[in-house]
C-alpha positions, 0 to 999 in steps of 0.5 A: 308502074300502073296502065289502065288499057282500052281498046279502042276504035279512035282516041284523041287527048286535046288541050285548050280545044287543039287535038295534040294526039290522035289514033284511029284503032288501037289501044289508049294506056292511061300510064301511072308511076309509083314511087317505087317505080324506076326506067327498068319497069318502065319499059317492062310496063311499055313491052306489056302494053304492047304484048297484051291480047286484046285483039280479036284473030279469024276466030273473034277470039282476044289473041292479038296485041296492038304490035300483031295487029299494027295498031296505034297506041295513045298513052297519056300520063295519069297520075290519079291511077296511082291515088289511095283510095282505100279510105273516106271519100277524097283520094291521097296522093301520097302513093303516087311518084313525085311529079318530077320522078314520074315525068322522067318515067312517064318519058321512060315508058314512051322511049320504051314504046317508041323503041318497039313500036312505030305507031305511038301517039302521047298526051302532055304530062302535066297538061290540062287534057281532054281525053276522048275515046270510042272503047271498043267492045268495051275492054278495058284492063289494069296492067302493073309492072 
């Protein structure tokens, strides 16, 4: 499974104008499955989420996760992380989990989360979603499982 993270200062996801999930501070993960993926890396993904350094300690220095820091996490399902884009200039989806296997893996990952975490917000798989943030710093990583 693939997780494009960003710290942020407020994220929100809205569908048809209605805000469906808001954070304050903390970490919005745009979440991917890949056809290989299973309920195992699934969690193993959520613990890397939740483990990653990307807050700042006394000294300004990225030694903090979103669980030392009790921030928020925002994860929205995002297909497109998993596209081909090796070649020409429109991407393939033939690496990316059939939507009824990832819509299982993508609530995998949130059981995950949920289960190690209290704060935790999430976007509508297969919904149309505006997805607004403040990155903060910016800082952004590409986490895989």
């Amino acid at each position: 499974m693939i997780a494009l993270i960003q710290r942020v200062t407020e994220a929100a996801v809205a569908i048809d104008g209605d805000t469906v999930a808001a954070i304050g501070p903390g970490v919005l993960a745009l979440v991917a499955a890949e056809p290989a993926d299973d309920a195992q890396r699934a969690a193993r993904l959520a613990e890397r989420v939740l483990s990653y350094r990307i807050f700042a300690d006394d000294t300004a220095r990225m030694n903090h996760s979103a669980r030392d820091a009790e921030r928020a996490v925002l994860a929205v399902p995002q297909f497109t992380l998993a596209a081909d884009t090796r070649r020409g200039n429109r991407p393939g989806f033939s690496t990316a989990c059939p939507p009824d296997r990832a819509r299982g893996l993508f609530d995998d990952f949130m059981a995950a989360l949920r289960s190690r975490h209290g704060l935790v917000e999430q976007g509508v798989f297969g919904a149309d979603m505006q997805v607004s943030l403040v990155n903060d710093g910016p800082v952004t990583f590409w986490l895989q499982a």
